[in-house]
C-alpha positions as CSV (number, residue, x, y, z in Angstrom):
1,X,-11.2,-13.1,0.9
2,X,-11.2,-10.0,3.1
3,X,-7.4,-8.7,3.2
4,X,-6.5,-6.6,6.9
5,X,-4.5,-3.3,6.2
6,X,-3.3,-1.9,9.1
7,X,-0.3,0.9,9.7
8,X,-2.2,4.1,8.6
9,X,-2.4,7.2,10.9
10,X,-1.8,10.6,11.2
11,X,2.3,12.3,10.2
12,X,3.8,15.8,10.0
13,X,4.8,16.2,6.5
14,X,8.5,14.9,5.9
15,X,7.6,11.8,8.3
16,X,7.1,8.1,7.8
17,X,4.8,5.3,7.7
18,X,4.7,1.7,6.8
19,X,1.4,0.4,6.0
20,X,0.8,-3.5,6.0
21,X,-1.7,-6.1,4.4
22,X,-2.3,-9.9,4.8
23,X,-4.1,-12.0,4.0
24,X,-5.8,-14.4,6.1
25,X,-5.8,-18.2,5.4
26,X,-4.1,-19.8,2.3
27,X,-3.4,-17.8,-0.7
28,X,-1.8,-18.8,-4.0
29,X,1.5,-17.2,-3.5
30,X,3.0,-16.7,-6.6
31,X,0.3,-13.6,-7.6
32,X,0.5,-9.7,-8.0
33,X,0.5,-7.5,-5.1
34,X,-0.1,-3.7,-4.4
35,X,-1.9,-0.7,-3.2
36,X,-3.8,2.2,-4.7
37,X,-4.8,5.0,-2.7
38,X,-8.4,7.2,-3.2
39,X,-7.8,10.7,-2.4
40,X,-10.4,13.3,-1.5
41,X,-11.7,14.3,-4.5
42,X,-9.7,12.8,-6.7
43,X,-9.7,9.3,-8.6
44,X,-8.2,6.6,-7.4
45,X,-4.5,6.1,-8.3
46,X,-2.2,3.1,-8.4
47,X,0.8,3.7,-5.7
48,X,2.8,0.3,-5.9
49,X,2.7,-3.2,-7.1
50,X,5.2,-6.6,-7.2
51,X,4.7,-9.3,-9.0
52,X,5.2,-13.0,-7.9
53,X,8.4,-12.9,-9.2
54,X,9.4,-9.8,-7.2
55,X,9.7,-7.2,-10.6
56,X,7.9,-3.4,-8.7
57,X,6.2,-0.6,-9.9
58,X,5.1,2.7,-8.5
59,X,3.2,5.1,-9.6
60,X,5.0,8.5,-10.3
61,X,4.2,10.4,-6.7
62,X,5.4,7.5,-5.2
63,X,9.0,6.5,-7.0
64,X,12.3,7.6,-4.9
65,X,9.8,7.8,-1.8
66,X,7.8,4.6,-1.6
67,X,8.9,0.8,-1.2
68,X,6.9,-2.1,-1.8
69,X,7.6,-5.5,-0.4
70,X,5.6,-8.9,-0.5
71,X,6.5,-12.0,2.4
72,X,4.9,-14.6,0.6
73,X,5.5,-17.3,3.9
74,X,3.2,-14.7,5.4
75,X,0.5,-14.2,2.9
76,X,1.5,-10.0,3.5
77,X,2.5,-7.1,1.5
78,X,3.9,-3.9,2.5
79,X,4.4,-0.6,2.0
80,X,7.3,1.9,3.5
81,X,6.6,5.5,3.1
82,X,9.2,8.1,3.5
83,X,9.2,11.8,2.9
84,X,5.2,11.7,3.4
85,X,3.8,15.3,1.5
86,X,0.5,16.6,2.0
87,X,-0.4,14.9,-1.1
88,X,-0.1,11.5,-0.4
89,X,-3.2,11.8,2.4
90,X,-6.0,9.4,1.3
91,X,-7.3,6.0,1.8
92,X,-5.1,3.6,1.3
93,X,-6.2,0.2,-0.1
94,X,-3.9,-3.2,-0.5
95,X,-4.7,-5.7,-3.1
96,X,-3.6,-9.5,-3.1
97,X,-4.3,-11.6,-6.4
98,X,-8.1,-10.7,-7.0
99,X,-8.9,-9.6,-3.1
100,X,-9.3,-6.4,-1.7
101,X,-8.6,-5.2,1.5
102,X,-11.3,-2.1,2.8
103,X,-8.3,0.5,3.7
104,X,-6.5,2.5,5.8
105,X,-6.4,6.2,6.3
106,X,-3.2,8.5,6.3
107,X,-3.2,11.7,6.6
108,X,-0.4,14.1,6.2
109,X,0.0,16.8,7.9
110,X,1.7,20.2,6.4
């Protein structure tokens, strides 16, 4: 199953973004949820993940700025992004039980 992630763009550094997945069609709702991002040059790195049972994670660039949340009604799971560095520019890619979604680019601007 190809998961859609949408919400990426281009932000001035100190800025926000919320970037979304879903999946399309039926998915077994109680299953883990999260994004990784690839940045240039570097390997990719886990940003967030819930489990079914809600419990989170982030990795440690993204704790105090990053929120994940999952809408299992909606097969979705999100991710708000505050205080957006430099850093955090890369391909962003959502994950929903064992599918993938292809990404979506932010870019943070200094």
């Amino acid at each position: 199953v190809q998961l859609q992630a949408s919400g990426g763009g281009l932000v001035q550094a100190g800025g926000s973004l919320t970037l979304s997945c879903r999946a399309p069609g039926t998915i077994f709702a109680n299953n883990a949820r999260g994004w990784y991002r690839q940045a240039p040059g570097k390997q990719r790195e886990k940003v967030a993940a819930i489990t079914g049972g809600g419990l989170t994670s982030y990795g440690d660039s993204a704790k105090g700025r990053f929120t994940i949340s999952r809408d299992n009604a909606k097969n979705t799971v999100d991710l708000q992004m505050n205080s957006l560095e430099p850093e955090d520019t890369g391909i962003y890619h959502c994950f929903i039980g064992s599918s993938w979604g292809r990404g979506t680019q932010v870019t943070v601007s200094s």
